[in-house]
TORPA-4810 file (N, C-alpha, C, O; in nm, 3 decimals):
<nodes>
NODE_1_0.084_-0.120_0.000_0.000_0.000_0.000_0.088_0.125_0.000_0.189_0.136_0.070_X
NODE_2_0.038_0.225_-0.091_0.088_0.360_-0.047_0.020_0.462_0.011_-0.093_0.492_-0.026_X
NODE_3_0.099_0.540_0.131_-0.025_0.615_0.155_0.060_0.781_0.105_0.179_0.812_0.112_X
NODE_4_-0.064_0.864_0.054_-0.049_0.974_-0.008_-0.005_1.083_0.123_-0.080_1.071_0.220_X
NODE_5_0.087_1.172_0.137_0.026_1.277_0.259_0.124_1.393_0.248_0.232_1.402_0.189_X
NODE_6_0.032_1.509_0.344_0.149_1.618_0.404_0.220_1.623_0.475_0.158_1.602_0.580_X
NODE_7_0.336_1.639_0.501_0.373_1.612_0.703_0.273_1.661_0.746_0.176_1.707_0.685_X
NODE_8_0.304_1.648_0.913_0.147_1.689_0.973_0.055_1.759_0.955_0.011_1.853_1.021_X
NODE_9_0.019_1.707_0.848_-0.124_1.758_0.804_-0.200_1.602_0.893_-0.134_1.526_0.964_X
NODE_10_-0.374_1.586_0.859_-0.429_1.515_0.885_-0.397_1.361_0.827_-0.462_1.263_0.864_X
NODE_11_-0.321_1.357_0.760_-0.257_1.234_0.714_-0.176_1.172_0.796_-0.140_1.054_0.800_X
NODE_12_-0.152_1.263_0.862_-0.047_1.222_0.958_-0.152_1.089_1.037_-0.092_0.982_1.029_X
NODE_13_-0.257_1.078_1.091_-0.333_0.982_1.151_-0.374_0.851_1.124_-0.398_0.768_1.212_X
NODE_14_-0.388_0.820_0.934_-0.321_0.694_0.905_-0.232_0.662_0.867_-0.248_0.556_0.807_X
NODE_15_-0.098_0.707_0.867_0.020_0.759_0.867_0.036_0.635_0.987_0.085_0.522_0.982_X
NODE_16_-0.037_0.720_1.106_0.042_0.643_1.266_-0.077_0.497_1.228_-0.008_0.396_1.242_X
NODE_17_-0.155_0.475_1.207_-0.264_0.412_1.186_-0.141_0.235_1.101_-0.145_0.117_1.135_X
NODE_18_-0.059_0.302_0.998_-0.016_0.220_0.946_0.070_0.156_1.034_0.048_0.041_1.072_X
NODE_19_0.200_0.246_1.082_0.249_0.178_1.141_0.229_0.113_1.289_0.320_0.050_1.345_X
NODE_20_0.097_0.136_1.348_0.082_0.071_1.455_0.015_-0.069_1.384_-0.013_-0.159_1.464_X
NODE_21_-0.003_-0.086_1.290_-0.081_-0.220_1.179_0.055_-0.293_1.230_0.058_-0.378_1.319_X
NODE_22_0.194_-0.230_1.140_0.282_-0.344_1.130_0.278_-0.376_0.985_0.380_-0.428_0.939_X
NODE_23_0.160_-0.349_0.888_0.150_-0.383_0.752_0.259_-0.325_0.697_0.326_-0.239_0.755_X
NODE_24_0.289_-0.381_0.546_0.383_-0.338_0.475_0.375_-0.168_0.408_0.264_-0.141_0.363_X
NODE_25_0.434_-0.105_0.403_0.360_0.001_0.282_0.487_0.118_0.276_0.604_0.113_0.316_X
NODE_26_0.422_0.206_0.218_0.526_0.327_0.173_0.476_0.457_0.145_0.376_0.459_0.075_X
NODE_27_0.528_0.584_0.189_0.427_0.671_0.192_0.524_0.788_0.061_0.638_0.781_0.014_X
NODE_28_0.417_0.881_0.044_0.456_0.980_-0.080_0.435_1.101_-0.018_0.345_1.106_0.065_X
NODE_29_0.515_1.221_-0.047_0.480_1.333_-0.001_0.428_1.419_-0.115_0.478_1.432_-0.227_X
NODE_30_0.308_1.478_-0.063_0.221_1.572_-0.207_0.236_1.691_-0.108_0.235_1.719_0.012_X
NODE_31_0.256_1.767_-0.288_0.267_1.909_-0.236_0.110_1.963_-0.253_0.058_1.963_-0.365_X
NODE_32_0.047_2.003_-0.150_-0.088_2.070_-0.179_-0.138_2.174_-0.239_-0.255_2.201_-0.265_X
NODE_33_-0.002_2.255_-0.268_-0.011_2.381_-0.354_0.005_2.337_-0.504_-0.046_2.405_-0.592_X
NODE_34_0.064_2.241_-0.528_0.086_2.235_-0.689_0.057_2.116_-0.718_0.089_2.062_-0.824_X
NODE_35_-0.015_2.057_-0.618_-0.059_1.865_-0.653_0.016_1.817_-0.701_-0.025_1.720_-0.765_X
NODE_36_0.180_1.843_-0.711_0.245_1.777_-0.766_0.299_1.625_-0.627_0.291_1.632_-0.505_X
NODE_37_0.330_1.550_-0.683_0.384_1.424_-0.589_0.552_1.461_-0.575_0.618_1.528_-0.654_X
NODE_38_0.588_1.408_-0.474_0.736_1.396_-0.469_0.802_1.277_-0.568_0.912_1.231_-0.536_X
NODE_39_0.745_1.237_-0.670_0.812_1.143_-0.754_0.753_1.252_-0.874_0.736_1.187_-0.978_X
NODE_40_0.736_1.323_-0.884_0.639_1.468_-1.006_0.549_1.402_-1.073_0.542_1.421_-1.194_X
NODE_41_0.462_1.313_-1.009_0.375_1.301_-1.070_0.248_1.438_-1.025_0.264_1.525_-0.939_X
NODE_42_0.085_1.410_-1.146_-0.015_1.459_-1.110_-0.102_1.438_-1.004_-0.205_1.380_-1.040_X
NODE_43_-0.094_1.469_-0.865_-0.198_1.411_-0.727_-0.300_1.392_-0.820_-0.335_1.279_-0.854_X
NODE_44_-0.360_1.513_-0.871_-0.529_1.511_-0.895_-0.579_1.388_-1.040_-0.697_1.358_-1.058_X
NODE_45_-0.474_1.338_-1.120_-0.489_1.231_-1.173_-0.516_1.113_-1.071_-0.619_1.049_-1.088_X
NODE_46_-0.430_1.078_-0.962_-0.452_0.982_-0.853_-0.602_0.995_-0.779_-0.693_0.913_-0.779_X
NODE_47_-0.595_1.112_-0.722_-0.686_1.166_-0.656_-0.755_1.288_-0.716_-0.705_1.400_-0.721_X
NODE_48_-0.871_1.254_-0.759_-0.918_1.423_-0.812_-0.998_1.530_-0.741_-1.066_1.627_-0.776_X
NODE_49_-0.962_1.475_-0.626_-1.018_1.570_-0.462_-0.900_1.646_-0.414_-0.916_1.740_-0.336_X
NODE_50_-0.743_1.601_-0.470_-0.675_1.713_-0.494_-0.626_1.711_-0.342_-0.526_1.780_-0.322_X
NODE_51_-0.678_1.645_-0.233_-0.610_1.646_-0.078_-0.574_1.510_-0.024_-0.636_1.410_-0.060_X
NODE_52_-0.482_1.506_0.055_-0.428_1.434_0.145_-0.545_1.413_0.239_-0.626_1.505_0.252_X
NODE_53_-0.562_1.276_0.317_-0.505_1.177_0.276_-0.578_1.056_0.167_-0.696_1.031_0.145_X
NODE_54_-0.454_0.996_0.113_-0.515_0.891_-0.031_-0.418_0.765_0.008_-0.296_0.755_0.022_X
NODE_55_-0.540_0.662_0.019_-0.427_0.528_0.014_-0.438_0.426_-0.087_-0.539_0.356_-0.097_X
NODE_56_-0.326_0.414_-0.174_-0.355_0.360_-0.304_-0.358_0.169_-0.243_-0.266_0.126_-0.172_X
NODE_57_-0.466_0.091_-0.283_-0.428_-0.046_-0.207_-0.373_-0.140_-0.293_-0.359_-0.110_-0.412_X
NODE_58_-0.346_-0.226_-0.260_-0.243_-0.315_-0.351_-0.345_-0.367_-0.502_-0.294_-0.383_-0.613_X
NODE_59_-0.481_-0.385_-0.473_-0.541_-0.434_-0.566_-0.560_-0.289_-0.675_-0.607_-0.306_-0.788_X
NODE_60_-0.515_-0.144_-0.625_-0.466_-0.048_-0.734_-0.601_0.063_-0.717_-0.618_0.160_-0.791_X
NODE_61_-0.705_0.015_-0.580_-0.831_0.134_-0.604_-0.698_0.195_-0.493_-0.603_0.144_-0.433_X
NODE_62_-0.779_0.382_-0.515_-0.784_0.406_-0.409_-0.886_0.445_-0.337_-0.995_0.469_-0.389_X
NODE_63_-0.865_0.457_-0.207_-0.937_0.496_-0.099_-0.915_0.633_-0.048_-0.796_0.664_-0.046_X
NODE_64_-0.998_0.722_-0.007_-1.015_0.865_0.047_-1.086_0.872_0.187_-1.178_0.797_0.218_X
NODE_65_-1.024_0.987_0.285_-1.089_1.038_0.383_-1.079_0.984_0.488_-1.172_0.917_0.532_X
NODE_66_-0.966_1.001_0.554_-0.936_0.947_0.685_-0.990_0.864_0.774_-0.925_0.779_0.835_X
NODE_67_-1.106_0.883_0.787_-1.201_0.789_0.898_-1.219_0.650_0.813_-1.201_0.534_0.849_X
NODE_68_-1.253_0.693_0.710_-1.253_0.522_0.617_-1.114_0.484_0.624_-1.101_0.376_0.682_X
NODE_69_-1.022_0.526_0.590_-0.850_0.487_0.571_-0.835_0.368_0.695_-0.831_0.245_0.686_X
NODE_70_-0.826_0.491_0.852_-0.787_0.437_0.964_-0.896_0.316_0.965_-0.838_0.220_1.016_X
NODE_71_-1.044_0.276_0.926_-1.056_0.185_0.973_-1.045_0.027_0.875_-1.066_-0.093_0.888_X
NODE_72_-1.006_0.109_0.794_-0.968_-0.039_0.636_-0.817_-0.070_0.718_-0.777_-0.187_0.718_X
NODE_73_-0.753_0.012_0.771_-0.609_-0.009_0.830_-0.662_-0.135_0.915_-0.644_-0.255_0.892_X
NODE_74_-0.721_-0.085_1.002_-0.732_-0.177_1.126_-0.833_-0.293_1.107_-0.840_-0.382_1.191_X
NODE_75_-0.898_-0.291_1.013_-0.966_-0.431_0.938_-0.917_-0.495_0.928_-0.975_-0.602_0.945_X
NODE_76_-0.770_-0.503_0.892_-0.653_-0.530_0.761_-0.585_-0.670_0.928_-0.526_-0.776_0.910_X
NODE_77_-0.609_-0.635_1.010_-0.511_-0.692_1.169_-0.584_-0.674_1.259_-0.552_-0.600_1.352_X
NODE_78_-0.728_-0.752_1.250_-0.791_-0.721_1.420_-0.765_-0.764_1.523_-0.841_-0.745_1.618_X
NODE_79_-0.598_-0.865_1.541_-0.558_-0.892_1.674_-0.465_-0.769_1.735_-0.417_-0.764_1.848_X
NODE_80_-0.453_-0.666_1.626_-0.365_-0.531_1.684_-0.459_-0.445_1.780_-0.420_-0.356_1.855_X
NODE_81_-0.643_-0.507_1.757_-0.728_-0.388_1.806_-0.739_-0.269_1.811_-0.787_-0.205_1.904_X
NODE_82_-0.695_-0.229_1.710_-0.682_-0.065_1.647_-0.850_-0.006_1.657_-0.888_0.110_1.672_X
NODE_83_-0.942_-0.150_1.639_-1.069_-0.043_1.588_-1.165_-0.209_1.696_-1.107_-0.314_1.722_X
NODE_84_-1.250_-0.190_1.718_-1.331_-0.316_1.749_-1.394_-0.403_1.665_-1.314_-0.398_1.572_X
NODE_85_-1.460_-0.463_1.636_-1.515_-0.568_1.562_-1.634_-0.513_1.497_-1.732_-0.499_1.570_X
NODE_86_-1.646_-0.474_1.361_-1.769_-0.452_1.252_-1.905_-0.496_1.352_-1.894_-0.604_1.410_X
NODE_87_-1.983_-0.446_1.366_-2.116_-0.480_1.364_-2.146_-0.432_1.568_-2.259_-0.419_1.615_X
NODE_88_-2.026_-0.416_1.643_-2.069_-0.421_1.811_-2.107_-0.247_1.820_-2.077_-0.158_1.741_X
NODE_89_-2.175_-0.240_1.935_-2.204_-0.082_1.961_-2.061_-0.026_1.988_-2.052_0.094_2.011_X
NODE_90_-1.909_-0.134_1.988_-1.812_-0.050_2.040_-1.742_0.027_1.871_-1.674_0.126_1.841_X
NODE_91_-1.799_-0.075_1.805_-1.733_0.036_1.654_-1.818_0.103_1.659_-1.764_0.213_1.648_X
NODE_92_-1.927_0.120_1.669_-2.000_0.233_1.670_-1.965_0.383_1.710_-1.991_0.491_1.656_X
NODE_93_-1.883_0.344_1.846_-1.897_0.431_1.935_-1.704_0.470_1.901_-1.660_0.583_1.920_X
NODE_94_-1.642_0.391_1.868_-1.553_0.440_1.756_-1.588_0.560_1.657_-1.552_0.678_1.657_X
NODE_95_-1.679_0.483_1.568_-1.758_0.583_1.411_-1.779_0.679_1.497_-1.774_0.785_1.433_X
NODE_96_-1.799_0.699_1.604_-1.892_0.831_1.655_-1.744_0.920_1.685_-1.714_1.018_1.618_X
NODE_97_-1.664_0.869_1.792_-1.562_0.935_1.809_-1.468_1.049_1.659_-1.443_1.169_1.642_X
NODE_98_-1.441_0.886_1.566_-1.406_0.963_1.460_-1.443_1.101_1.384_-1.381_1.202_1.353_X
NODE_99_-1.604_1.044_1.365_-1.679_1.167_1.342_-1.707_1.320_1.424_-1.756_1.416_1.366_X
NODE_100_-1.670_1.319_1.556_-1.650_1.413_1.633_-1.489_1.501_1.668_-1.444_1.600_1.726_X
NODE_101_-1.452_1.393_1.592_-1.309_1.493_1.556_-1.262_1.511_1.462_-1.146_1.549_1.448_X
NODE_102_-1.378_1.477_1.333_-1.343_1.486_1.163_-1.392_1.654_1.209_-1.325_1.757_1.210_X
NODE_103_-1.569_1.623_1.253_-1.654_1.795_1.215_-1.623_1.876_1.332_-1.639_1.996_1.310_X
NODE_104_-1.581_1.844_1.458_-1.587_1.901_1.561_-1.456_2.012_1.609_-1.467_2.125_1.656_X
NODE_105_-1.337_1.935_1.579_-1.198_1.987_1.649_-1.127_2.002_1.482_-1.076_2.109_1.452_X
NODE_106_-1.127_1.930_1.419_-1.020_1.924_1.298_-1.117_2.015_1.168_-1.043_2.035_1.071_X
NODE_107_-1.229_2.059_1.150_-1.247_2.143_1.065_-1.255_2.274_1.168_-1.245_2.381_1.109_X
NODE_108_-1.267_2.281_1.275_-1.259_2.417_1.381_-1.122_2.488_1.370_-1.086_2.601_1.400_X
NODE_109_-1.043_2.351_1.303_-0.905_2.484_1.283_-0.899_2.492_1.126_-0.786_2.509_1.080_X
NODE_110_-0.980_2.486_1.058_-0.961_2.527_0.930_-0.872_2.667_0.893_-0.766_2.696_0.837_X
NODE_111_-1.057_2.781_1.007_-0.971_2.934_0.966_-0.823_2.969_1.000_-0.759_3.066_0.960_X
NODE_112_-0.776_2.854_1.095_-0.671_2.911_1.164_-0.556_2.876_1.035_-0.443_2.905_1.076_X
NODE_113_-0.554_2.847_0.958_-0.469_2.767_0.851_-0.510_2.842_0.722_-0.453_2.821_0.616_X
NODE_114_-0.591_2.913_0.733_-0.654_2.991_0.584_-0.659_3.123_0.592_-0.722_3.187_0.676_X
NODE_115_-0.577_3.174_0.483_-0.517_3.317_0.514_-0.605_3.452_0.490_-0.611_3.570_0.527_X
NODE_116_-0.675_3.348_0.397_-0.838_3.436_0.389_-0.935_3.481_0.499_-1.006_3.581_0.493_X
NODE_117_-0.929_3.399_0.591_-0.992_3.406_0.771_-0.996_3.545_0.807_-0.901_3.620_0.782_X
NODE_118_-1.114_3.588_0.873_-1.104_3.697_0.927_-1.081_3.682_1.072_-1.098_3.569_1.119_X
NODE_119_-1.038_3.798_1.165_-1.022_3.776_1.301_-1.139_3.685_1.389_-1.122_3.595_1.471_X
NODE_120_-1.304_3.769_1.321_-1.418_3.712_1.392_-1.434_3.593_1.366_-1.450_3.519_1.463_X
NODE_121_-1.436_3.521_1.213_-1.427_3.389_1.209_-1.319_3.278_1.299_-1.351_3.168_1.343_X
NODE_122_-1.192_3.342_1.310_-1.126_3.270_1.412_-1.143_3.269_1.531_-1.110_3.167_1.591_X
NODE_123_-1.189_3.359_1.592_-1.261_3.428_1.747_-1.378_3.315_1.788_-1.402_3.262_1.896_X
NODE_124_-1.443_3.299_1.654_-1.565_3.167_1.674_-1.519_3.020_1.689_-1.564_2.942_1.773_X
NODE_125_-1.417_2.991_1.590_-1.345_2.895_1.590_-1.313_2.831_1.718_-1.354_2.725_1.765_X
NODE_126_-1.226_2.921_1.768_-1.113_2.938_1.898_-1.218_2.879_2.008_-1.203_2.779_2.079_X
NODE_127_-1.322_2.962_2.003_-1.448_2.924_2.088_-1.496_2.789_2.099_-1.519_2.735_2.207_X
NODE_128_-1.511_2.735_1.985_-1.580_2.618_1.988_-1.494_2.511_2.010_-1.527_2.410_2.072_X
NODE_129_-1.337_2.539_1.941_-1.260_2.415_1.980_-1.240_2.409_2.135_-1.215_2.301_2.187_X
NODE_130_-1.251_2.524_2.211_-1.234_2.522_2.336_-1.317_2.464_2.431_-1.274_2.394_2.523_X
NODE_131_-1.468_2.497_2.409_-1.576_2.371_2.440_-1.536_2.248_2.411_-1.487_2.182_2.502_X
NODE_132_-1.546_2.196_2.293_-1.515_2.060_2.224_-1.404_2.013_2.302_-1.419_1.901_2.350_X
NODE_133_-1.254_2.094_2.335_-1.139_2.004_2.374_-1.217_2.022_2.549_-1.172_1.932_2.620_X
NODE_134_-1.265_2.065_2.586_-1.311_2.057_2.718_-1.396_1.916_2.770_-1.386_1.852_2.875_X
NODE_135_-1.472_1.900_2.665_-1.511_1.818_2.605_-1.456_1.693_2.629_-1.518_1.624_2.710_X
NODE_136_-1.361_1.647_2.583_-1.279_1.533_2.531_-1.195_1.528_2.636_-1.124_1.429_2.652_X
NODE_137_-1.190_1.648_2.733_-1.101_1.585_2.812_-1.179_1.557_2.977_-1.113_1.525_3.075_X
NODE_138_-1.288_1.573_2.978_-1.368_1.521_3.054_-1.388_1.380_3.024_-1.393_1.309_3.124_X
NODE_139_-1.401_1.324_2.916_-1.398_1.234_2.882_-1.308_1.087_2.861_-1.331_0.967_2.847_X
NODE_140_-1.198_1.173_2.869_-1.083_1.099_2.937_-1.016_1.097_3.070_-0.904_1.048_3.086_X
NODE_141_-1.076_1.144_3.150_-1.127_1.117_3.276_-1.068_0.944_3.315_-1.129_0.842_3.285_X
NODE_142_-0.957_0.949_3.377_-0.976_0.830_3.466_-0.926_0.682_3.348_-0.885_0.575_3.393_X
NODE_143_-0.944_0.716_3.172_-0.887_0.659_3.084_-0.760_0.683_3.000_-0.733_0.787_2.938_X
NODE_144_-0.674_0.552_3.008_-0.586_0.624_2.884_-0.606_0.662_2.756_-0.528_0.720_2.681_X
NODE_145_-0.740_0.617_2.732_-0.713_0.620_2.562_-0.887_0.663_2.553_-0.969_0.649_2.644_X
NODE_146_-0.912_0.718_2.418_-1.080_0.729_2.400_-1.196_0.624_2.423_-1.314_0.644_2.455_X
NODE_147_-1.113_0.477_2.391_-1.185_0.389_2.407_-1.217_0.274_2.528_-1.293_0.179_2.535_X
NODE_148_-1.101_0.345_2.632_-1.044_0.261_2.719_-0.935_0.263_2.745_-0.869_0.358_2.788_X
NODE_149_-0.896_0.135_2.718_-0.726_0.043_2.772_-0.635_0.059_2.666_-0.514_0.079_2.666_X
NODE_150_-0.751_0.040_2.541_-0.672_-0.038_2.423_-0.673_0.102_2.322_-0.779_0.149_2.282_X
NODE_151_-0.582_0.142_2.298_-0.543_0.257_2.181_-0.611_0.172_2.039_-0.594_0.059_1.993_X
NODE_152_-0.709_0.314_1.990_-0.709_0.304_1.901_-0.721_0.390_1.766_-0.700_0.511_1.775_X
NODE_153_-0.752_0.337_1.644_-0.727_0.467_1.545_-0.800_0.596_1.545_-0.772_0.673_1.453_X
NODE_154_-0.898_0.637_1.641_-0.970_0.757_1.706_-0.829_0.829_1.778_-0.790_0.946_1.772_X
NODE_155_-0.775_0.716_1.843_-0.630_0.797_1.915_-0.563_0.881_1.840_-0.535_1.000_1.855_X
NODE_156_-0.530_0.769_1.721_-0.436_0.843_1.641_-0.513_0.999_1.550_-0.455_1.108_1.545_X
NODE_157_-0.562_0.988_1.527_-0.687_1.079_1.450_-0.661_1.211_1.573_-0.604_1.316_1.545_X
NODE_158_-0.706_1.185_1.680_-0.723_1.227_1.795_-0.547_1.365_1.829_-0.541_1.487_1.844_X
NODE_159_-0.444_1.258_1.826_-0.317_1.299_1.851_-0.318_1.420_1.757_-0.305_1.537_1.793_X
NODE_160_-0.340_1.367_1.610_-0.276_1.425_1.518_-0.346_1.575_1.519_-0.275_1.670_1.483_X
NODE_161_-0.475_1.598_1.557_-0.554_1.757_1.571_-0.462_1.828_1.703_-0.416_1.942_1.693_X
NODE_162_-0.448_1.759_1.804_-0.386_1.802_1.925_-0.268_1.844_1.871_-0.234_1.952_1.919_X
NODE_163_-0.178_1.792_1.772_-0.088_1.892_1.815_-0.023_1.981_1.716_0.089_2.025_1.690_X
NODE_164_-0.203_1.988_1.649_-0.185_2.154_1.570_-0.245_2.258_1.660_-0.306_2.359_1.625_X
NODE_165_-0.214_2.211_1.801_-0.310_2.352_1.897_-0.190_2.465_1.901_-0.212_2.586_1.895_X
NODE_166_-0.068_2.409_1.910_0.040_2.482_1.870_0.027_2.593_1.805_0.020_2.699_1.867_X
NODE_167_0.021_2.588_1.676_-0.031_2.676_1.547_-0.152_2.729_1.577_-0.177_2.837_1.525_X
NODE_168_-0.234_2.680_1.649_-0.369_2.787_1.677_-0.365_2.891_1.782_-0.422_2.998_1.798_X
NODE_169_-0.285_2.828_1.844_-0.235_2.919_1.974_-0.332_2.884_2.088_-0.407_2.969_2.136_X
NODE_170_-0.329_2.738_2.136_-0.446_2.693_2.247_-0.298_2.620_2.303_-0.199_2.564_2.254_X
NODE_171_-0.350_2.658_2.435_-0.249_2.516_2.526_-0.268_2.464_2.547_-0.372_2.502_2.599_X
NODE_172_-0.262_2.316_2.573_-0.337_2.188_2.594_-0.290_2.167_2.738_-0.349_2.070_2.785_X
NODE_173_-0.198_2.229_2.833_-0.217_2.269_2.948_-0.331_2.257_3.028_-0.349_2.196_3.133_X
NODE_174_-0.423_2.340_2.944_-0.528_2.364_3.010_-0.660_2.275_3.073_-0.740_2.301_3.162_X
NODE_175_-0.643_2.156_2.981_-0.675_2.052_3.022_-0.582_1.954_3.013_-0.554_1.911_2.901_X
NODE_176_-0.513_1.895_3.142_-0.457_1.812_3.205_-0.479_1.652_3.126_-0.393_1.601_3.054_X
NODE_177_-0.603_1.594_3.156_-0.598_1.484_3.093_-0.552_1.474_2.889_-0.495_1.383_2.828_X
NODE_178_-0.601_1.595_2.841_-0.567_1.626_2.700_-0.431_1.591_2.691_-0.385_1.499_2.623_X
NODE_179_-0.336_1.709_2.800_-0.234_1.715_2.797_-0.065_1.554_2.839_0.053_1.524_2.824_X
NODE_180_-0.191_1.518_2.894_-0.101_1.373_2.930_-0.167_1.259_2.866_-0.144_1.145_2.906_X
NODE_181_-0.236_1.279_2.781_-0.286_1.215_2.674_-0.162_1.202_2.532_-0.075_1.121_2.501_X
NODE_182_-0.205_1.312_2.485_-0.089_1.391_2.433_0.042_1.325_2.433_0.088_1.291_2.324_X
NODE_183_0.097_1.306_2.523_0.204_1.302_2.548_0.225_1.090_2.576_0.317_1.008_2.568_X
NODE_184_0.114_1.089_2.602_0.138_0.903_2.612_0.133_0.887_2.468_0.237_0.831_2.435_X
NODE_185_0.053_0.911_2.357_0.023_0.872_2.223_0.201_0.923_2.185_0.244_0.873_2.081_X
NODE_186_0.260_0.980_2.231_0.397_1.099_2.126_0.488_1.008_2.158_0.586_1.007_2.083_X
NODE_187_0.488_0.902_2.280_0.561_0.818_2.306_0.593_0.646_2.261_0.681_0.563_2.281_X
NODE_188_0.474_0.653_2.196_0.440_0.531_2.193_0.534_0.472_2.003_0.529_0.547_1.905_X
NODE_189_0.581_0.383_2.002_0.709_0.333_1.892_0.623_0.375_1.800_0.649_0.477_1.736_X
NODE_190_0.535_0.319_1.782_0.518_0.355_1.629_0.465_0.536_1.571_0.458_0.592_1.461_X
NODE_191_0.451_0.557_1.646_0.434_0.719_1.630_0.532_0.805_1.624_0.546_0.913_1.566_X
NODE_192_0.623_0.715_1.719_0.775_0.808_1.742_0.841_0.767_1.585_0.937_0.823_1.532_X
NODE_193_0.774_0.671_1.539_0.809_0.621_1.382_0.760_0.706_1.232_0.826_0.735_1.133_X
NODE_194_0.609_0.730_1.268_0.573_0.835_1.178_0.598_0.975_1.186_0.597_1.055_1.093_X
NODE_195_0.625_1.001_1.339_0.667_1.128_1.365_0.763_1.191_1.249_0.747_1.278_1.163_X
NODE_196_0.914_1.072_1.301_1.054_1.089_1.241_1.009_1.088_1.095_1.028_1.187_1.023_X
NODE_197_0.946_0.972_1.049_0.939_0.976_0.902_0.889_1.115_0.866_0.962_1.174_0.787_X
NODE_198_0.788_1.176_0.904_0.737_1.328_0.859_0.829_1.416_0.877_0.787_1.507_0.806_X
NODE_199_0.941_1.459_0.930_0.995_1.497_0.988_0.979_1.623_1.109_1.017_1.739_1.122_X
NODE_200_0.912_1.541_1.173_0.823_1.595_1.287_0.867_1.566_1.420_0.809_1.603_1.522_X
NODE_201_0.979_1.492_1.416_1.045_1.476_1.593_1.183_1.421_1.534_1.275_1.390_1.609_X
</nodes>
């Protein structure tokens, strides 16, 4: 498999997704300004959505949009328990997680990344991610991970928004469990693996 991406951009999450698999694969760096690939090929021939992330699979489709990616990853090895078992209320409650940090925290920093943004649009932004991470860290309350015990690709998804708070200018300080959250996922081998590969640690 290849997977398409930016450094830490949101790719970065099946990025870590892969290598906590263990599966074989190889990743490409696209430039998002000129869709060009780091081998010069055309992204938008591959992908004609023109964004990261894209995982081309061995049988030659590809696949789009992170929340599907991370959980075809973890389909791929369900004794790694990346994701729970198709059909229980706990993938569910996975799908739900994912989805609350596709629309909730990770499009809330859009304006902060778009130069077009006005102050008030970011002022709203700022607002809501601050509920939302308040949010999430009530929720990790007393757990290591979103789902429990067992890390999974919500984590990684999860990591990878946290630590563009940097660039938004939020401290994750501020909530404690966020913050030592944070910091267990940054430790963990295979992240410290995609990190380096992005060149991000």
């Amino acid at each position: 498999m290849k997977l398409y991406l930016k450094p830490g951009a949101c790719s970065l999450s099946p990025h870590i997704a892969l290598e906590e698999s263990g599966l074989p694969h190889e990743t490409e760096v696209v430039d998002l300004k000129t869709k060009v690939t780091a081998s010069g090929a055309d992204f938008t021939q591959r992908n004609p959505k023109g964004y990261v992330p894209a995982l081309l699979l061995d049988s030659g489709e590809l696949l789009t949009e992170g929340a599907a990616i991370v959980q075809y990853i973890a389909d791929q090895v369900p004794a790694k328990k990346l994701a729970p078992a198709n059909g229980t209320i706990e993938r569910y409650r996975l799908q739900s997680w994912l989805n609350f940090i596709g629309t909730e925290l990770h499009k809330s920093c859009s304006p902060f990344f778009n130069p077009a943004s006005g102050k008030e649009w970011r002022e709203i932004a700022g607002a809501n991610l601050e509920r939302r991470l308040g949010y999430v860290n009530e929720q990790l309350e007393g757990r290591p991970y979103l789902m429990g015990e067992d890390f999974s690709v919500a984590d990684g998804y999860l990591f990878t928004v946290l630590s563009w708070m940097k660039y938004v200018g939020i401290e994750l300080a501020k909530w404690p469990n966020l913050a030592a959250f944070s910091a267990r996922v940054a430790a963990r081998p295979a992240v410290q693996t995609a990190l380096k590969a992005e060149g991000l640690a």
